[in-house]
C-alpha angles and dihedrals in degrees: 000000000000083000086058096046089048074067093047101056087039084061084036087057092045095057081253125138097272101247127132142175141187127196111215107188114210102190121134089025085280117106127209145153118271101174150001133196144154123197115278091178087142094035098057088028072233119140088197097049089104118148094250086048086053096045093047096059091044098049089041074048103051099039092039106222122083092244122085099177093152096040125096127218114219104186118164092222126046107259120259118240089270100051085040085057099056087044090067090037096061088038101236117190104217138011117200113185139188108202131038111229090208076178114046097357109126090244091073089059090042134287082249087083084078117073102261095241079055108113100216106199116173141183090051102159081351087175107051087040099057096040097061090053091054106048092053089063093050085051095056089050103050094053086060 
C-alpha cells in the first residue's frame, strides 16, 4: 500500500485525484510488481483513465493474458463501480484498499460488482490514504 500512496502523491502532484494503485503478482510463490499507476483522468482528458484502469492495462501487459487471478490490487481509495467492474472482468484475485467512497466506492452499488472468487479487504493504511484525499480537496478550495 505505500507503494500505492507513492502513486497517489505523483497524481497529487499532477493536479490529478490522488488515487494510486499498484498489481503485485504472486504467482510462482514469488511476488512482484507487476504495475503501478495513479489516475491521469485530466492529463489524458480521459473519464476512464482511473489507477486501477491504468494498472490493469500495464499488469495484462506485463504478464501478457487479460486474467490476473493471482495478482492483488492495492489501490489507496475504494473503486468506483467502473474500476470494480474491470476488476471482475480481469478476474483479480484479490482488492486491498486504503479509503471507503462512501459516495461513488462499488460497495454502495453492491459487493457483487467484484468477481465472486475476488477477496475485497479494506482500510488498509485507512488513515494516509484518507488524508491525502483530503487534502487535495482542501487544496482546490482554497485556490478558489
Amino acid at each position: 500500500m505505500r507503494q500505492a500512496i507513492a502513486e497517489a502523491e505523483k497524481a497529487f502532484l499532477r493536479k490529478e485525484i490522488p488515487i494510486g494503485a499498484v498489481i503485485v503478482s504472486e504467482s510462482n510463490g514469488a511476488r512482484r510488481v507487476i504495475a503501478r499507476a495513479h489516475n491521469l483522468t485530466e492529463t489524458l482528458g480521459d473519464p476512464t483513465a482511473h489507477a486501477e484502469m491504468q494498472a490493469i492495462t500495464s499488469a495484462t501487459g506485463t504478464l501478457g493474458g487479460k486474467y490476473l487471478p493471482d495478482c492483488t490490487l492495492y489501490v489507496t481509495v475504494e473503486p468506483c463501480p467502473m474500476c470494480a467492474a474491470a476488476c471482475y472482468w480481469a478476474r483479480i484475485g484479490r482488492v486491498v484498499w486504503g479509503a471507503d467512497d462512501p459516495k461513488r466506492g462499488f460497495s454502495r452499488f453492491g459487493a457483487d460488482l467484484l468477481h465472486p472468487k475476488t477477496l475485497a479487504v479494506k482500510g488498509v493504511c485507512e488513515t494516509e490514504c484518507s488524508e491525502i484525499v483530503t487534502r487535495f480537496f482542501q487544496k482546490i478550495r482554497n485556490a478558489r
